[in-house]
C-alpha positions in Angstrom: -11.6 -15.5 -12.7 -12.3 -12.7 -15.5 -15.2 -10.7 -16.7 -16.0 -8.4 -14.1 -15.1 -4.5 -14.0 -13.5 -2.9 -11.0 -12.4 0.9 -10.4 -9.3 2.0 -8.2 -10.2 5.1 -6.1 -7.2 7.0 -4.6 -5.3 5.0 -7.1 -1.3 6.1 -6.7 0.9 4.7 -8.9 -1.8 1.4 -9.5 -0.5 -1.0 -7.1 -3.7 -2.8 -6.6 -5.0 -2.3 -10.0 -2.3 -4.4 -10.5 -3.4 -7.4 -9.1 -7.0 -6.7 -10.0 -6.2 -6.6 -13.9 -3.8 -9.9 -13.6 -7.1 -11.7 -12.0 -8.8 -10.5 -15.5 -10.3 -7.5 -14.4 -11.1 -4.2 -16.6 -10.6 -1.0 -14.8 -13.2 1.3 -16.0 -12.4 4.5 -13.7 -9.7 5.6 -11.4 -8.7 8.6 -9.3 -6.1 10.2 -7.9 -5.3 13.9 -6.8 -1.2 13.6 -6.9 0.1 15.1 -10.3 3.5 13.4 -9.9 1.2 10.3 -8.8 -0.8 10.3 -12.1 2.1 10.9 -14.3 3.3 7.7 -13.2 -0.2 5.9 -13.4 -0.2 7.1 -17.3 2.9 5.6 -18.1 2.2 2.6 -16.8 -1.3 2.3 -17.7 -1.9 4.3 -20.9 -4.9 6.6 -18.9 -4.4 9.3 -16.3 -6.9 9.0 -13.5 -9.5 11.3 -12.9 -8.6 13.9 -9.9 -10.0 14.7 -6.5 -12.4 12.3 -5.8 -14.2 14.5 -3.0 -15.2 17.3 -6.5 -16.2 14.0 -8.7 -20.1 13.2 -8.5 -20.4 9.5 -7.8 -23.4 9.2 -11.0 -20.1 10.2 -13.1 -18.5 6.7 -11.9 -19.7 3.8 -13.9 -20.9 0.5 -13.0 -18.5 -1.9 -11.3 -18.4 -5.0 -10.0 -15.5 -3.9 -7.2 -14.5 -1.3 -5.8 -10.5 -1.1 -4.5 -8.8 2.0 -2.8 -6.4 2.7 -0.4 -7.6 5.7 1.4 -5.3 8.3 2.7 -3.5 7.1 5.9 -2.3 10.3 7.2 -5.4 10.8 10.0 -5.1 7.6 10.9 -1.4 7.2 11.6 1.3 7.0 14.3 3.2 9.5 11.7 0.1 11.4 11.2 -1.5 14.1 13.5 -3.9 11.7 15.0 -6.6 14.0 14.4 -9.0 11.2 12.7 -12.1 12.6 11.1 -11.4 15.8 12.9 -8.8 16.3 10.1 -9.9 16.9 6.9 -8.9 13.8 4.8 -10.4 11.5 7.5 -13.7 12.9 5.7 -12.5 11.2 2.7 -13.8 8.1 3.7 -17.3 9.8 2.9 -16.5 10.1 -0.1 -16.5 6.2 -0.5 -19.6 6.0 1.7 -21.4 8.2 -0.8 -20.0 5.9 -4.1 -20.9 2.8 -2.1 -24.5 3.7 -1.8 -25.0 4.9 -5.2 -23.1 2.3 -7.4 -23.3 -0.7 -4.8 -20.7 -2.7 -6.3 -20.6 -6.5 -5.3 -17.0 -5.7 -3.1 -14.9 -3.7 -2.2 -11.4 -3.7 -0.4 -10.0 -1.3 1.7 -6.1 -0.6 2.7 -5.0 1.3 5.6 -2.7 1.8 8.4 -3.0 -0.8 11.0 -3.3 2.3 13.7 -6.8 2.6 12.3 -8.0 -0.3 14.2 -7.0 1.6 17.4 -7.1 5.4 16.3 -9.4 7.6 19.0 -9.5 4.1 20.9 -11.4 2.1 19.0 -14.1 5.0 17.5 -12.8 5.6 14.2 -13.0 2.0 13.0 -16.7 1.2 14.3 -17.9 4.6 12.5 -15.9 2.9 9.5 -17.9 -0.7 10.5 -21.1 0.6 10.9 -21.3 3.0 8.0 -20.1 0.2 5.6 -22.9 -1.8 7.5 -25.9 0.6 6.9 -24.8 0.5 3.4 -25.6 -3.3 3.2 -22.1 -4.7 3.6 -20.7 -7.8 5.2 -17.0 -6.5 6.1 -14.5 -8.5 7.0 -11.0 -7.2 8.2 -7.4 -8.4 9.4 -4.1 -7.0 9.7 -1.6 -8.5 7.6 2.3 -8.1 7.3 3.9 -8.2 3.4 6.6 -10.3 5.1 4.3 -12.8 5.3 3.5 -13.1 1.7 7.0 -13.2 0.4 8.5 -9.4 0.4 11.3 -8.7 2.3 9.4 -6.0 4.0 8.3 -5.7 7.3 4.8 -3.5 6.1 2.0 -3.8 8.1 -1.2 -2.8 7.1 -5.3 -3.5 7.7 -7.4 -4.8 4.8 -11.5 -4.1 4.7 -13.6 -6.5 2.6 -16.8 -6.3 2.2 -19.4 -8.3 0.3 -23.1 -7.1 -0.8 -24.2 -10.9 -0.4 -23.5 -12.4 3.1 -20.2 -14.7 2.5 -17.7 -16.7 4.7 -14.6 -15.0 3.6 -11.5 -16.0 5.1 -8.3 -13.9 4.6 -5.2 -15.6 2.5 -3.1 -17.4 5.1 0.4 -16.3 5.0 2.9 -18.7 3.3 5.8 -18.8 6.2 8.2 -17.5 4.0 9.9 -14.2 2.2 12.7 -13.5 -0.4 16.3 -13.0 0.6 17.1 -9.4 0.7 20.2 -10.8 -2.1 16.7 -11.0 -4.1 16.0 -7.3 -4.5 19.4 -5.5 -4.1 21.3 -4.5 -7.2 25.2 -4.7 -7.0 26.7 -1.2 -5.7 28.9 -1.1 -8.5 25.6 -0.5 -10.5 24.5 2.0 -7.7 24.0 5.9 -8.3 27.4 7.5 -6.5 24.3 9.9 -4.9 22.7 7.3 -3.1 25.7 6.3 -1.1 25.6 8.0 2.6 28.6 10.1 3.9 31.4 9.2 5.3 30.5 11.2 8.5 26.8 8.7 8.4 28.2 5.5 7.4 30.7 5.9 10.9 27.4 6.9 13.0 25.6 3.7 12.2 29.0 1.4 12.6 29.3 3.0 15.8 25.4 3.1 16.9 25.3 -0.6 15.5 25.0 -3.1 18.2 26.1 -6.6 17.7 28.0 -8.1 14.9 26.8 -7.2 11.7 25.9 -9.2 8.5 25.3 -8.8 5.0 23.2 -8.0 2.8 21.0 -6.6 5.4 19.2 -3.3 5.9 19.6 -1.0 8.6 17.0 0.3 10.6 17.6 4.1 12.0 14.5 4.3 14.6 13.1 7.5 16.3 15.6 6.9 19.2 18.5 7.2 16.9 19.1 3.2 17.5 20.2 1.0 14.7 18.8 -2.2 14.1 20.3 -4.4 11.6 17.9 -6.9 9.6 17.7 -9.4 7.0 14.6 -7.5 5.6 13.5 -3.9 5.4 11.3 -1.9 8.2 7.9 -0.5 5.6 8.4 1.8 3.4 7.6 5.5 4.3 6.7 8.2 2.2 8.2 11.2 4.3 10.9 8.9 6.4 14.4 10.8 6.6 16.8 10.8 3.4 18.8 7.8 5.4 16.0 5.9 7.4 17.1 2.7 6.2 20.5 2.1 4.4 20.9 -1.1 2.5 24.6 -2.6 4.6 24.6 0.8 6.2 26.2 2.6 3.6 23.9 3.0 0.6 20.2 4.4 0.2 17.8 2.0 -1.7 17.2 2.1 -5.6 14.3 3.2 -7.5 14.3 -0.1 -8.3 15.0 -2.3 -5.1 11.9 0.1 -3.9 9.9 -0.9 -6.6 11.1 -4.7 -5.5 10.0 -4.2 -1.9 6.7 -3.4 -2.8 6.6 -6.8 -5.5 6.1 -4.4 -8.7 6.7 -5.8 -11.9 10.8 -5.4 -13.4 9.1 -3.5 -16.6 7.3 -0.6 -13.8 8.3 2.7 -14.0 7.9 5.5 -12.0 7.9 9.2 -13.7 9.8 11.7 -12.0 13.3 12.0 -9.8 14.2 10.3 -6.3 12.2 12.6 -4.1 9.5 11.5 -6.1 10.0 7.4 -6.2 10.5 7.4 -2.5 7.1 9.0 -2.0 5.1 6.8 -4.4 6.8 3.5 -3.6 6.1 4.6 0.2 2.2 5.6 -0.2 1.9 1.9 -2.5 0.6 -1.3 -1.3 2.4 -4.4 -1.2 1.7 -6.0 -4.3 1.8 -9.6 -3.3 -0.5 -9.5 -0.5 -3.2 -8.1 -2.9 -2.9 -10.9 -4.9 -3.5 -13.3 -2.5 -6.5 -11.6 -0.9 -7.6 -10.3 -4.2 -7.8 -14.3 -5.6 -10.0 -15.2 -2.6 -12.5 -12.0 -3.0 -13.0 -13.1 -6.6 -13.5 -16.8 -6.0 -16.6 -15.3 -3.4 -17.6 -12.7 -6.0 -18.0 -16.0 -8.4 -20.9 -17.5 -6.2 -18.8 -19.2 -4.2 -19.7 -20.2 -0.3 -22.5 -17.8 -0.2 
């Protein structure tokens, strides 16, 4: 499936770069504007990405065959402000539109919050559908859930392709089935004592908890201060609270059970302390749904059912 060249625009940490370079891909470019971010791109990758996309002029990109980002989610989110392209990072998308039309790359895939279907009922996403249009794009899109492909995480998000050639893409079907949470979770003994709740929080949730509880499990802290009590984890969140979910309701997660929710590789590492894992495991994609929809974009990008 080799021998084509992609770039990874608002990169993070390189979560779909990931998937693209195990398919045989060769990143030639990448950007991202977080500091901490980048860091842990250049330990991980050996390059530091380029920075804020919006002051890089797209004849400085070069030529690829694919074109992967997830864009900012924040104007498009429950948790954001709402404000769409009224807020200034929904004009990021733009920024795509403008390296689109200069470099047209064969495809492209997009990640997002699944509230960007929705967001300003309906609007946002047919500006986003007919811009990639005018650009010469067949775009296809669906919503899909990284529980579905295997994670123990309940992380829903939408995907864009888009083809220059007219295609019949289909998106991966899921597989029916995800790991135990007994999969990801390291024993406490091997645990950080700072990641363990207080006493005063670990009472809360026993008394808030409904039903008889089980283990492993995660628990859920909602908006309503109810506790739900699962055999997988709600999605990662960049700025959740400190004790959002609680791994058998005493114990925050691990850098690396994090890691493990979002399918990374045993040997990633992420540069920085706690604050900072939480936030770049949060803004990542779910590894293992990019693989599977990144395998059916290549087969297409190979001639394939044109």
């Amino acid at each position: 499936m080799g021998n084509f060249n992609f770039i990874d625009l608002f990169a993070g940490i390189g979560g779909m770069r990931i998937s693209y370079d195990k398919l045989g891909g060769t990143c030639v470019f990448s950007s991202e504007w977080d500091k901490h971010a980048q860091q842990t791109y250049a330990h991980n990758f050996g390059e530091t990405p380029a920075g804020d996309i919006t002051q890089i002029n797209e004849s400085d990109i070069p030529d690829h065959d694919i074109l992967l980002l997830g864009f900012p989610c924040q104007p498009f989110s429950i948790i954001g402000d709402k404000q769409g392209f009224a807020d200034t990072r929904g004009t990021l998308f733009f920024d795509i539109a403008r390296i689109l039309k200069r470099k047209q790359p064969d495809a492209f895939l997009l990640e997002n919050v699944k509230q960007l279907l929705t967001h300003d009922k309906g609007r946002t996403f047919t500006i986003i559908e007919e811009q990639l249009s005018q650009l010469g794009y067949t775009t296809y899109h669906k919503v899909l859930n990284a529980l579905d492909f295997g994670l123990p995480q309940k992380r829903e998000r939408i995907f864009i392709a888009g083809f220059r050639e007219p295609i019949a893409f289909e998106f991966p079907k899921p597989i029916g089935a995800y790991k135990s949470l007994s999969e990801i979770l390291e024993p406490d003994e091997d645990i950080d004592p700072s990641l363990f709740a207080s006493a005063r929080i670990q009472k809360s949730r026993r008394e808030k908890c409904k039903g008889t509880p089980f283990f492993p499990s995660m628990w859920h802290e909602n908006k309503g201060g109810n506790i739900s009590v699962l055999p997988y984890s709600c999605a990662l969140r960049a700025g959740a609270s400190y004790n959002y979910l609680l791994v058998n309701g005493v114990r925050r997660l691990s850098g690396r059970e994090l890691l493990r929710l979002q399918g990374f590789p045993e040997d990633f590492e992420i540069v920085g302390n706690m604050m900072q894992i939480r936030k770049q495991t949060g803004n990542s994609v779910a590894i293992p749904v990019v693989d599977a929809i990144g395998k059916k974009c290549c087969k297409h990008c190979n001639n394939e059912n044109r």
